[in-house]
Every structure is written in C-alpha cells, then in structure tokens.
LOBAKE-63369 format. One line per 2 residues: number of its first residue (from 1); for each residue x, y, z of N, C-alpha, C. Coordinates in nm, 2 decimals. Layout:
N
NUM> X,Y,Z,X,Y,Z,X,Y,Z ~ ...
***
This chain:
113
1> 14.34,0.29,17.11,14.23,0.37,17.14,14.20,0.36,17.29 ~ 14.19,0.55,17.33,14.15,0.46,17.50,14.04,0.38,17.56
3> 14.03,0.33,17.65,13.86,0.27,17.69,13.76,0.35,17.71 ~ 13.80,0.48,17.74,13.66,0.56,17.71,13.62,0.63,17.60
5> 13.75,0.65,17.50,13.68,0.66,17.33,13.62,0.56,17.25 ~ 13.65,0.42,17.34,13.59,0.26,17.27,13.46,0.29,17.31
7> 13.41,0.34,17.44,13.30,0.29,17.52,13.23,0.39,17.40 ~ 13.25,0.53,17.45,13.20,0.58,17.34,13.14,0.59,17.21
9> 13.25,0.52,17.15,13.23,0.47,17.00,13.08,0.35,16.98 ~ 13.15,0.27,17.09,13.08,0.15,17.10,12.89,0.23,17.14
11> 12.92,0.28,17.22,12.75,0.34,17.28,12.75,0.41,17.12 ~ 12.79,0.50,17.08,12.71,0.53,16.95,12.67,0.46,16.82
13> 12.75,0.33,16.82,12.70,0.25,16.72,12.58,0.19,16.81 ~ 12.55,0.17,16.93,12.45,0.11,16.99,12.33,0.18,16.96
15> 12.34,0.30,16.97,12.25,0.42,16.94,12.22,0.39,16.77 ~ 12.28,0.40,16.69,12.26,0.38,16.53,12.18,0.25,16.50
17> 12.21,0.12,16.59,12.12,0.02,16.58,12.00,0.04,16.63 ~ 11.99,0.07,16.75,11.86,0.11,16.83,11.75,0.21,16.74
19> 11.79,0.29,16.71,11.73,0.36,16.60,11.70,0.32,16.46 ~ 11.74,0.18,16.45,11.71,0.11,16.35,11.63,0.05,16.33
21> 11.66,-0.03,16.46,11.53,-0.14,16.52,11.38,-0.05,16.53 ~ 11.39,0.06,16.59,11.28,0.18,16.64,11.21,0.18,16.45
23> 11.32,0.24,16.40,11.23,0.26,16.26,11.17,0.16,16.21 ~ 11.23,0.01,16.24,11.11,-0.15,16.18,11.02,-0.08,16.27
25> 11.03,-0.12,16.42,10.93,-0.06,16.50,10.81,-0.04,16.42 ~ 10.84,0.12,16.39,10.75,0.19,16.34,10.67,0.17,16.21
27> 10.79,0.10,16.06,10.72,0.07,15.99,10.63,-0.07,16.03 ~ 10.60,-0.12,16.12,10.52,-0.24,16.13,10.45,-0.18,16.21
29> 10.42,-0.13,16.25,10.33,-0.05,16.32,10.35,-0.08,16.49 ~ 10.45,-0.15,16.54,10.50,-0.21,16.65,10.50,-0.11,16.73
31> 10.34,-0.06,16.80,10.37,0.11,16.88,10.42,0.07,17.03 ~ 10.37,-0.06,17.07,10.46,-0.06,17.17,10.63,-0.11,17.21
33> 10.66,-0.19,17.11,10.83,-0.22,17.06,10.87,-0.08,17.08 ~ 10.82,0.00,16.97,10.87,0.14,16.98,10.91,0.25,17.06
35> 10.81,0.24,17.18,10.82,0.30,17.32,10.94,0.22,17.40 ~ 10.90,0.10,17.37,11.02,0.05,17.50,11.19,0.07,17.41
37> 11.23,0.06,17.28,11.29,0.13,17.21,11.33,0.26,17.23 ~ 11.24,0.32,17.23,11.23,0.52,17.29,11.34,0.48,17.43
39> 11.27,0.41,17.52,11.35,0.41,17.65,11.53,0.40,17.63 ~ 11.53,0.30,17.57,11.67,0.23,17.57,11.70,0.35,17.49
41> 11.71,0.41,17.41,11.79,0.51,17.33,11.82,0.61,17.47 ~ 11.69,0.69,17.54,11.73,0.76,17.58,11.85,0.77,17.70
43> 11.86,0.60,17.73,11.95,0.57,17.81,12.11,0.58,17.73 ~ 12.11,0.54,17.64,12.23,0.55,17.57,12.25,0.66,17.56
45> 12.16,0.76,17.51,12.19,0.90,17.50,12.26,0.99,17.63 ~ 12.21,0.97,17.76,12.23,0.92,17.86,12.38,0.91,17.90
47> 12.41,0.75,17.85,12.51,0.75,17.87,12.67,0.80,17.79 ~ 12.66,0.81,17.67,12.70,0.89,17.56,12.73,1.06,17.65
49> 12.64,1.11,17.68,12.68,1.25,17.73,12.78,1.20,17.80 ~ 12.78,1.13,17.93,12.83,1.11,17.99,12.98,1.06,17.95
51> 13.01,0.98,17.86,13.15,0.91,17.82,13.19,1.02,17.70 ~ 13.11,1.15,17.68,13.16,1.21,17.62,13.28,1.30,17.63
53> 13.44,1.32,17.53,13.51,1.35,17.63,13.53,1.50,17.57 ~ 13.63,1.54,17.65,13.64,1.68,17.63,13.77,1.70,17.50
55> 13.86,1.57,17.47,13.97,1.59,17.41,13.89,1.54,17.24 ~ 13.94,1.59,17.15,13.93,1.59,17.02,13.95,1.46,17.02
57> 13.86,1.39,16.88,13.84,1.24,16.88,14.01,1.24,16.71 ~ 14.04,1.09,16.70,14.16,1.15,16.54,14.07,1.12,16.45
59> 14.07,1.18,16.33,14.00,1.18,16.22,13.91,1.06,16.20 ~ 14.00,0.99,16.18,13.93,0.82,16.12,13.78,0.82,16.24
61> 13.81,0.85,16.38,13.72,0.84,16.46,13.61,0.89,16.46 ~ 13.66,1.01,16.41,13.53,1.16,16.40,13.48,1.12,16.30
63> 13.57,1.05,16.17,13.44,1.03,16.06,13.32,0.89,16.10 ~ 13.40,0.84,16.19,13.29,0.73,16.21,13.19,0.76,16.28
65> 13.22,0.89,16.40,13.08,0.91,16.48,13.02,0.99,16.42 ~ 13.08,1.05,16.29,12.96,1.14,16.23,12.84,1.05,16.12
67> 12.91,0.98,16.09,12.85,0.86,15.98,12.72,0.80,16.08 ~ 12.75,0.78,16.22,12.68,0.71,16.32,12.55,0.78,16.39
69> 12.60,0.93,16.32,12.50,1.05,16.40,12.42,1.09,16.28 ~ 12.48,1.06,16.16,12.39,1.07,16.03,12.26,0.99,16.04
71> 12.31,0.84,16.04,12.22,0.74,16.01,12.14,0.75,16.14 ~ 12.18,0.80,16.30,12.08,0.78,16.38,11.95,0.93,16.36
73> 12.02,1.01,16.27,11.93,1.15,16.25,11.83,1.14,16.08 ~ 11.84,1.06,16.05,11.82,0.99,15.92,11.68,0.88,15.98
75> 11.72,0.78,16.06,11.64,0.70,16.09,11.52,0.80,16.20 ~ 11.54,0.87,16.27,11.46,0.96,16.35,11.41,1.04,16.27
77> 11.42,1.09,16.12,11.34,1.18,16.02,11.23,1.02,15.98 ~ 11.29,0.93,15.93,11.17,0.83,15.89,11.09,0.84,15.97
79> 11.12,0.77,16.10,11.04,0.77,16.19,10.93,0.89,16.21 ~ 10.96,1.00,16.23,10.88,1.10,16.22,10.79,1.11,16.08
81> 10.81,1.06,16.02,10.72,1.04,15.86,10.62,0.98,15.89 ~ 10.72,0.84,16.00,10.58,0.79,15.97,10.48,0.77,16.13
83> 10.53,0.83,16.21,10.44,0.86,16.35,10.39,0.98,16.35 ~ 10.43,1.06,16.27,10.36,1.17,16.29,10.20,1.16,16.23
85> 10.18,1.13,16.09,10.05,1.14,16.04,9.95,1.02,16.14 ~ 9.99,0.95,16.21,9.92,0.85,16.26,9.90,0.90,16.42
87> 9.98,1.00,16.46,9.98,1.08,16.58,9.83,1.15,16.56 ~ 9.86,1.21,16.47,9.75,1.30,16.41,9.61,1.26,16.40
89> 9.60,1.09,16.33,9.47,1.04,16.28,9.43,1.02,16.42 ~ 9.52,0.98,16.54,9.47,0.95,16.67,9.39,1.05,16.72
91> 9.49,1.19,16.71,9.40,1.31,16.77,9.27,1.34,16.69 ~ 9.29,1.35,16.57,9.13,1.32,16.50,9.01,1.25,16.58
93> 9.09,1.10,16.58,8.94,1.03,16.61,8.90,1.07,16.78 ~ 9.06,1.12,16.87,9.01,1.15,17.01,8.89,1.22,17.00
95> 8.94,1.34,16.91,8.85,1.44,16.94,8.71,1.45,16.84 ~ 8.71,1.33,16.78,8.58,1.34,16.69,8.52,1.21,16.87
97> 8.56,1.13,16.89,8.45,1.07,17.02,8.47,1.19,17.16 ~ 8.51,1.26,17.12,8.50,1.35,17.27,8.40,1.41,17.24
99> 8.34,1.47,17.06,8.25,1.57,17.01,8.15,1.47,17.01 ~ 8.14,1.35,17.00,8.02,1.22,17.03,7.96,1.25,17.13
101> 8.04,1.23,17.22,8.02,1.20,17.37,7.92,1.31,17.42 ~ 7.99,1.45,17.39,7.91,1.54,17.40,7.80,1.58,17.33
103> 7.76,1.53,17.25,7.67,1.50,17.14,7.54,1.43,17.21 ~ 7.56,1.33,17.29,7.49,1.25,17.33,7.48,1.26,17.44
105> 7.56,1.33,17.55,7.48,1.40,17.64,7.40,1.49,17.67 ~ 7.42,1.61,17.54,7.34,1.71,17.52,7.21,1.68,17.46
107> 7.19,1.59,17.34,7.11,1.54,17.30,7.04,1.40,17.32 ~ 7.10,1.31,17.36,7.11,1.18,17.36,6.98,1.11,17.40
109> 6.91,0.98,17.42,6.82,1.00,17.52,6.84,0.98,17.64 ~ 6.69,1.03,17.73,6.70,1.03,17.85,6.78,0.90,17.93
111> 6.84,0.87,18.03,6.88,0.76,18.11,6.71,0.79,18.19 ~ 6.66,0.84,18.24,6.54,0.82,18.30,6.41,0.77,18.30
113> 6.35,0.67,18.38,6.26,0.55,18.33,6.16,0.61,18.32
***
C-alpha cells in the first residue's frame, strides 16, 4: 500500500474514532469535550481532503473506507438525536429570559428612589 493510501486510511479510522469519542461526549452531556472534539474532526476532515487521491482505492480498501464513513455518519446521526432537542430546550429558555427581561423592564418596578 502506498504512504498516501496508508495516511489516508489511517486519517479515516482517526475520523471513525473521534466521532466516537464525540458521541460519549455527548451522551454524558460533556458539551465542552464535545466542541474541542468538533475541532479535531474538522482538522482530520481537513486533512483527509487533502490526502485524498485521485486514483481508485482496491476493493478490500474501499470496503474498509466505506465501513469507516458508515460508522463516522452513524455516530453524527446519534449525536444529532441527542444535541439537537437540548439545542432547542436552550433556545426556549434564551428566549423565555429575554421575554423576562422585557417583562420587567416594561413593567417591573421603578429603579427610582
């Protein structure tokens, strides 16, 4: 195999882990793990374009990077399961203290002695 179908290979199982780690992340509710997680993927992704080649990978190969692109598109649907409804409870509560806030400036009492 040459060195830049290993590098390759190698960056997309790196990718399939990383997005593993991301999904604990997320089931523990680890929201900052998970961001600095987001980073590192996007670098591999990153680098992946990059070592991407233009010549046909041999079978054995191609089924491994599709198995690798499953499980990293598999783990990004969890993930989305389970950031998305809690994305959501966030915007709720923003905007239920933004409708406060203005609540209690319009009504609130005076600041004046």
């Amino acid at each position: 195999m040459t060195l830049n179908r290993q590098q390759l290979l190698s960056t997309y199982d790196g990718l399939a882990r990383t997005t593993g780690h991301m999904l604990n992340a997320a089931q523990s509710g680890d929201w900052d793990k998970l961001i600095g997680l987001e980073k590192d993927c996007a670098a591999l992704i990153a680098r992946m374009s990059a070592l991407e080649a233009e010549d046909s990978l041999p079978e054995n190969l191609r089924d491994r990077k599709a198995a690798m692109i499953r499980k990293v598109l598999a783990d990004d649907a969890a993930i989305r399961d389970i950031t998305e409804p809690w994305l959501q409870q966030l915007g709720a509560m923003l905007s239920s203290n933004g409708r406060e806030r203005r609540l209690l400036r319009a009504y609130g009492p005076s600041r004046e002695n």
